[in-house]
MIVO-671712 format. One line per 8 residues: for each residue x, y, z of N, C-alpha, C. Coordinates in steps of 0.05 Angstrom, whole numbers. Example, Ala and Ser with C-alpha at 12.3 -4.5 7.8 and 13.67 -1.06 7.14 Angstrom:
! residues 2
264:-114:156:246:-90:156:264:-66:156 | 257:-45:142:273:-21:143:258:1:157
//
This chain:
! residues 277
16:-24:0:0:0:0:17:25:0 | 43:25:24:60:54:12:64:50:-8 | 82:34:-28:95:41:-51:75:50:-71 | 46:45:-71:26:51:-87:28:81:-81 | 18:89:-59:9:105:-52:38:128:-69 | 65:127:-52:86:136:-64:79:143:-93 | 83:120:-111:71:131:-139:60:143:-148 | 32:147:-139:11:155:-140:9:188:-138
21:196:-109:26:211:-96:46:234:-115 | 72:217:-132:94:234:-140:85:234:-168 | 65:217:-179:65:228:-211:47:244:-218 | 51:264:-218:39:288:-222:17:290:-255 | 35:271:-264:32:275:-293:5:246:-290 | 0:235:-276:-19:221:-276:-40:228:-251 | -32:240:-232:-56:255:-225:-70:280:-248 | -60:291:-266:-75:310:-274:-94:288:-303
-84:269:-304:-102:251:-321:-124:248:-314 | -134:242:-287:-145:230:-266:-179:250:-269 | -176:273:-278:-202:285:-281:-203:298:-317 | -215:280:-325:-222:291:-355:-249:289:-364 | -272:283:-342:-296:281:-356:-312:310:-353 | -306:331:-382:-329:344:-385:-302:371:-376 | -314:398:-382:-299:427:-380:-285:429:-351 | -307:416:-331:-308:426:-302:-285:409:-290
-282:384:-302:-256:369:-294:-224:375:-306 | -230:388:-329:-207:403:-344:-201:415:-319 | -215:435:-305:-194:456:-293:-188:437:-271 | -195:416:-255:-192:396:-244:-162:386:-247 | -150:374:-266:-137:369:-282:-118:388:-283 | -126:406:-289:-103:428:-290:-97:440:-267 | -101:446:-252:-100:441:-227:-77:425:-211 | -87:399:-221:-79:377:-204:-45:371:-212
-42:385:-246:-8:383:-250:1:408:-239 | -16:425:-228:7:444:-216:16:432:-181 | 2:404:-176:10:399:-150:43:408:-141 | 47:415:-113:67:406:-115:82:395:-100 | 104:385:-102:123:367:-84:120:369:-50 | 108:392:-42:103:384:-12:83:372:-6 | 66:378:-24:36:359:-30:45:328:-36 | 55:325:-56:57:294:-66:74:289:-34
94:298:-33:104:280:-5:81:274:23 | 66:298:29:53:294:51:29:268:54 | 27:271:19:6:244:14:17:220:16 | 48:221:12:61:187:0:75:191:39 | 70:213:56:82:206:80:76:172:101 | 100:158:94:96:133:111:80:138:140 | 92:162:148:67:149:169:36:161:181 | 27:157:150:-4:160:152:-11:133:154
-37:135:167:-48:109:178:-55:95:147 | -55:65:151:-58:46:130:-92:47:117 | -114:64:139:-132:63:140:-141:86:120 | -124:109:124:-129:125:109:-122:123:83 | -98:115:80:-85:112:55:-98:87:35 | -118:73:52:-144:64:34:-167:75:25 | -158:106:37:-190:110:23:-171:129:5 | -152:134:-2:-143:153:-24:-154:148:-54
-163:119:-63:-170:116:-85:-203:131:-91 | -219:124:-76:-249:139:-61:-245:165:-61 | -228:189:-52:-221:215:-48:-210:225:-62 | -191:226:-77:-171:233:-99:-154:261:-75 | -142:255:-53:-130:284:-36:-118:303:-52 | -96:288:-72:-79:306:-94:-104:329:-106 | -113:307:-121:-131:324:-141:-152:350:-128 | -161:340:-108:-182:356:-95:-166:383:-84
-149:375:-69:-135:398:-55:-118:415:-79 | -112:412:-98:-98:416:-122:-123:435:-132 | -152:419:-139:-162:439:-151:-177:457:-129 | -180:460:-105:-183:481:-88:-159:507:-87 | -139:501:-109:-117:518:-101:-99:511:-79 | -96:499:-66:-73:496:-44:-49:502:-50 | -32:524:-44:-9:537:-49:14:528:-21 | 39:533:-28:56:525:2:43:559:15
59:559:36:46:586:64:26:588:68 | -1:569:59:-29:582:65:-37:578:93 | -49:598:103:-63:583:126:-91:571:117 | -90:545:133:-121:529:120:-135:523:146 | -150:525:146:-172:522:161:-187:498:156 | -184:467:169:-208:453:157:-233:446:179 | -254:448:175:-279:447:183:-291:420:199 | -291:418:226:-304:391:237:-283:364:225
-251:368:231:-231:344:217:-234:317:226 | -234:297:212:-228:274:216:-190:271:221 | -185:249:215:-153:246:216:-147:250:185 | -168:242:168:-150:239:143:-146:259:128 | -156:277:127:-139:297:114:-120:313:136 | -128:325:162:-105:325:187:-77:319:172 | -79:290:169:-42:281:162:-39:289:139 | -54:305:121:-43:312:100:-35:343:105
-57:356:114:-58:391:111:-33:398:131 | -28:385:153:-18:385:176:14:393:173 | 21:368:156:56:362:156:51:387:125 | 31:388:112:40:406:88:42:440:99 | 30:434:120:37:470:138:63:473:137 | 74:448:161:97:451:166:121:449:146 | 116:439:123:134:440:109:129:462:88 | 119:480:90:113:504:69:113:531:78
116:530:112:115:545:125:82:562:121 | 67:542:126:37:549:133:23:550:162 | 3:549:158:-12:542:174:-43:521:179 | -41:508:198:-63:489:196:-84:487:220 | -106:501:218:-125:515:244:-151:490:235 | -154:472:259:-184:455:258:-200:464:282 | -226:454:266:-249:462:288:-255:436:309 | -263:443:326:-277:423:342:-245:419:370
-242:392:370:-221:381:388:-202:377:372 | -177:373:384:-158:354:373:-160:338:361 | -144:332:346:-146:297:330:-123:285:345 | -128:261:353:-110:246:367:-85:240:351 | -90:231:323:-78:223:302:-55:236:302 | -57:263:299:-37:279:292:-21:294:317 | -31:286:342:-21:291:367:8:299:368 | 26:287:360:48:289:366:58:309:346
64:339:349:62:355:334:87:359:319 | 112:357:336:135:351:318:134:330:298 | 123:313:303:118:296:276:104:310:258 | 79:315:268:55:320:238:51:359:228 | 68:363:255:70:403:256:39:407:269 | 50:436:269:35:454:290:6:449:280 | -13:446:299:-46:459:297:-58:474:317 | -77:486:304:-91:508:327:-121:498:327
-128:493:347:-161:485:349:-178:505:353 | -206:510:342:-224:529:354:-251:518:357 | -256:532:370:-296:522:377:-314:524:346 | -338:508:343:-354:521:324:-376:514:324 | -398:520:332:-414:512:343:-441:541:344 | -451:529:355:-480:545:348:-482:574:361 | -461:576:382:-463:600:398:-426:601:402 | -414:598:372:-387:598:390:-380:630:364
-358:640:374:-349:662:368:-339:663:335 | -321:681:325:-303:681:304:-286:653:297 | -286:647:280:-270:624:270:-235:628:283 | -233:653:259:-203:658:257:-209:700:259 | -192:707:269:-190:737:261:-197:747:233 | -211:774:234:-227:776:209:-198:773:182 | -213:766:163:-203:760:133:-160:750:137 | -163:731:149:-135:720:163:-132:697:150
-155:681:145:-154:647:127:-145:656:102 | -128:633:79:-131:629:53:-149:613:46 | -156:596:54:-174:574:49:-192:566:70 | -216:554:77:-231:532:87:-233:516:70 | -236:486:85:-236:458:76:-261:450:89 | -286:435:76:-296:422:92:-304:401:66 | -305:373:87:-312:353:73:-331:334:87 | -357:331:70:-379:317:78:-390:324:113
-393:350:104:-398:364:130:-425:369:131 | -443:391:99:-452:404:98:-479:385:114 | -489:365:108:-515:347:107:-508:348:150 | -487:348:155:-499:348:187:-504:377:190 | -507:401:184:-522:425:194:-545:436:175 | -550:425:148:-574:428:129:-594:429:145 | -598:417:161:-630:409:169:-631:413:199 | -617:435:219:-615:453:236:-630:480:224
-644:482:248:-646:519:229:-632:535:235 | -617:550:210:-606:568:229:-572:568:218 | -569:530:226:-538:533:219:-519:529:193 | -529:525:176:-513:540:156:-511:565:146 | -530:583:157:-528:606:157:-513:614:166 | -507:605:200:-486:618:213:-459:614:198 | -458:581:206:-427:575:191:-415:586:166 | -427:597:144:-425:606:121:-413:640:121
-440:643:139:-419:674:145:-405:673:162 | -390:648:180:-361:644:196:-351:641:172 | -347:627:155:-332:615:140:-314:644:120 | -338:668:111:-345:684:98:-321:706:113 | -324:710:132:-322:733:156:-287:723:155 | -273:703:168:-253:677:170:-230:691:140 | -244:686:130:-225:682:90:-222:713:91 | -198:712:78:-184:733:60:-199:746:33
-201:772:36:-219:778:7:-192:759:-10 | -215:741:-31:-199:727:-54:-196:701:-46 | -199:693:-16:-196:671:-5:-222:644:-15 | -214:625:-13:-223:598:-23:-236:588:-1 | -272:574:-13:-282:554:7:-283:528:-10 | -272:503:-4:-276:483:-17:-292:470:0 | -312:456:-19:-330:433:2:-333:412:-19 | -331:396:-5:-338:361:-22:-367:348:-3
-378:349:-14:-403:326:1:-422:314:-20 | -433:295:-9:-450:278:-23:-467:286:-43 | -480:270:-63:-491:285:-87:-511:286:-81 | -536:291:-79:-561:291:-87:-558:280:-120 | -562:301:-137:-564:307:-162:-556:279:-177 | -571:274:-195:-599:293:-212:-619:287:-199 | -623:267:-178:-649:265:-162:-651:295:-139 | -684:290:-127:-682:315:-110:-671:306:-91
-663:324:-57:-657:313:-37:-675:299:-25 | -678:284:-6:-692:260:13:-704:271:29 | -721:271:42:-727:272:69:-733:250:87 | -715:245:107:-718:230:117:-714:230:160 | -741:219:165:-737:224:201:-747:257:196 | -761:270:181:-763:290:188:-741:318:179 | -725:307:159:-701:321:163:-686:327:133 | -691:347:126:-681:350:99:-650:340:89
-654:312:70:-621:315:63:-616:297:89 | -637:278:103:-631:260:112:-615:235:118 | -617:233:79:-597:204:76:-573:212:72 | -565:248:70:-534:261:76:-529:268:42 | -552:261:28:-542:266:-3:-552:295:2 | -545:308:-20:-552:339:-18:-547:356:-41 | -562:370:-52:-561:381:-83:-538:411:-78 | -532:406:-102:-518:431:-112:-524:454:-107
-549:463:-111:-560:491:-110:-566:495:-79 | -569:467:-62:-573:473:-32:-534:496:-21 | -526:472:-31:-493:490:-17:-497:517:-35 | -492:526:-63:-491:552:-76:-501:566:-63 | -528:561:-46:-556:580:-38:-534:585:-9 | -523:573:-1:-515:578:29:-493:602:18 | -469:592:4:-455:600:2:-461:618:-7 | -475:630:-29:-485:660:-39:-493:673:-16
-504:666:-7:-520:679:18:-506:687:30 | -478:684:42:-456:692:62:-442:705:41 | -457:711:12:-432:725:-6:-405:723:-13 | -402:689:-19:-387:676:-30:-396:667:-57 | -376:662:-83:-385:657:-109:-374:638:-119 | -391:621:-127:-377:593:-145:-367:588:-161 | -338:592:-157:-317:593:-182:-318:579:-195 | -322:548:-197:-313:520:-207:-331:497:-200
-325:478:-211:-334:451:-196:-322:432:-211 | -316:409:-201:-299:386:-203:-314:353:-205 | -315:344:-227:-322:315:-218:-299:297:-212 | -281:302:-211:-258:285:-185:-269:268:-169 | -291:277:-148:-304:256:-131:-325:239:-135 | -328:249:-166:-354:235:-175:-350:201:-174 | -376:187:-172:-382:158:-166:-405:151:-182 | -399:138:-207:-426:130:-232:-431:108:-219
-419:99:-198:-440:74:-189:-455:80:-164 | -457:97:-158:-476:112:-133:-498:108:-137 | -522:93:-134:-543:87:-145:-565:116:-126 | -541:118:-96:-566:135:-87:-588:128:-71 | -589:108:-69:-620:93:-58:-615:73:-37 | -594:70:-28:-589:58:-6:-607:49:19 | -605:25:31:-623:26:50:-628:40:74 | -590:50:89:-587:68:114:-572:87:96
-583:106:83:-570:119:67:-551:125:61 | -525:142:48:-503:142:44:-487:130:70 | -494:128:93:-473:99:111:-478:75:102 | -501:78:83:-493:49:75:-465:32:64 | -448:51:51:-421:51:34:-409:54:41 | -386:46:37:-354:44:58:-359:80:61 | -339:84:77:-325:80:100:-342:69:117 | -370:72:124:-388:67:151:-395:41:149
-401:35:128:-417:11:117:-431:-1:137 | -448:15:141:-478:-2:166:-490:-16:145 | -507:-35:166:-512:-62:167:-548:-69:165 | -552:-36:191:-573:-33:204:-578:-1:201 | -609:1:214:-612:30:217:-593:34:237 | -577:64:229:-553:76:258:-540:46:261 | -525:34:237:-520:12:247:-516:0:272 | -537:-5:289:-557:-17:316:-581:-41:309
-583:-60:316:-590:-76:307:-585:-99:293 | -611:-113:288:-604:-140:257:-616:-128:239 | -593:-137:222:-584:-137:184:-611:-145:181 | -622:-134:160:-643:-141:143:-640:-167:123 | -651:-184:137:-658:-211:112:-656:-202:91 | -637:-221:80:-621:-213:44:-603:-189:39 | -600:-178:64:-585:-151:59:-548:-158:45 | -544:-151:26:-517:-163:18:-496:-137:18
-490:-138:34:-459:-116:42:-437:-121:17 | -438:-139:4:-409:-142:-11:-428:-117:-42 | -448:-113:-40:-460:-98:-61:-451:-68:-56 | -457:-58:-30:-447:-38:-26:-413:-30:-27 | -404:-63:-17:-375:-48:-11:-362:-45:-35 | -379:-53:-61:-368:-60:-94:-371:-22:-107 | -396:-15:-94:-394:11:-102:-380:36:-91 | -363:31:-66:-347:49:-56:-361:71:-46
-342:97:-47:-348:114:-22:-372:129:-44 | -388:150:-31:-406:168:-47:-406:176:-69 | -416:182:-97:-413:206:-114:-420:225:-97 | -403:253:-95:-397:269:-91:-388:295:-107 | -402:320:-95:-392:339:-100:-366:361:-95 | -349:369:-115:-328:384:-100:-327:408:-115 | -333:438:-98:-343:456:-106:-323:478:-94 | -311:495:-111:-288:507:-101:-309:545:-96
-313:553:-76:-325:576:-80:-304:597:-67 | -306:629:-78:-291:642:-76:-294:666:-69 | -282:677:-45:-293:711:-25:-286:729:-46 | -301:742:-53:-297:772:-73:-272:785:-72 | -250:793:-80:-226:805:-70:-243:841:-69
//
């Protein structure tokens, strides 16, 4: 799995192959050959977990973060982190002389800071303050975030104009999350965008709204085998791959897991939007 990954990671000239379906993956693509060498190393870094470095085929990190713009010195901001991008944005601070600010808690993952470099944590939350000092970010990152505050009232409003308020006139919001599209969104339990899929014009509407503009979009994360219709909705599919409702419970008679795990992680959206300079 490293030496894959290594490859993968340093050929530049085959990550920008990697998105050619249609205008919107051209800039994708183009993009993705201007990666550069602190990027490809932080991705091929041995010691990211084996776990993560399985879902790189599912995510495309190069490509995505490539076509968000990721430059060396940025400060980035990513939104509610897991570990796996953490080990990427993290060691690429420190080696570019950036910065790497997450919301919520620590990530255990990346704990040991001389290894993975500096992070700054902040609150974000329904009554919590400023992200970052006004117009101080180059970027926010969030990935498969948007569908847990859609169906709050209230909070994507807020977050959007944190996000808005946060960024540098000229500064970048990238978000990747689940597709809706071309079907409408779900409702499900009461809750718009329940099964976590979520249309296009839902995020533009947020992000316009906080007076951000949609530079681009990327099918990089796209998934033609996403049928969409899942039984515990998008957890149905790796990474989560439940079994059950809130996987709790017994598996549904005839339920066959090797179907889902054949179609991989979500079709997804990755939408690069951009603060007015």
């Amino acid at each position: 799995m490293k030496s894959f990954v290594m490859a993968a990671a340093i050929s530049l000239t085959a990550l920008a192959a990697c998105s050619t379906q249609g205008a919107s993956d051209a800039q994708g693509s183009a993009a993705a050959a201007q990666a550069d060498a602190a990027l490809a190393a932080a991705i091929a870094n041995p010691a990211r977990s084996d776990a993560n470095e399985a879902r790189d085929p599912g995510r495309h990190p190069a490509e995505t973060l490539a076509f968000f713009g990721l430059k060396p010195g940025m400060t980035v901001l990513e939104v509610a982190p897991g570990s796996y991008y953490a080990e990427i944005l993290s060691p690429y601070a420190k080696a570019t002389g950036g910065k790497y600010i997450g919301t919520g808690n620590p990530i255990a993952a990346v704990a040991d800071q001389a290894m993975w470099g500096a992070q700054t944590y902040v609150p974000m939350s329904k009554d919590s303050g400023a992200l970052a000092p006004a117009g101080s970010v180059d970027m926010i990152v969030t990935f498969r975030n948007f569908h847990n505050w859609y169906w709050q009232p209230g909070m994507t409003d807020k977050y959007f104009a944190d996000f808005a308020a946060a960024l540098k006139p000229g500064g970048v919001l990238g978000v990747v999350e689940h597709r809706a599209d071309p079907r409408a969104e779900a409702t499900v339990n009461g809750r718009a965008g329940g099964d976590a899929y979520i249309s296009k014009a839902s995020i533009v509407a947020a992000a316009e709204k906080a007076g951000l503009k949609l530079e681009a979009e990327s099918n990089v994360n796209a998934n033609p085998k996403d049928t969409k219709d899942h039984p515990f909705g998008v957890w149905t599919l790796p990474p989560n791959s439940w079994t059950s409702p809130g996987n709790r419970g017994e598996t549904p008679a005839g339920f066959d897991a090797a179907k889902y795990k054949a179609i991989g992680e979500s079709d997804r959206h990755t939408l690069r939007f951009r603060k007015p300079a």
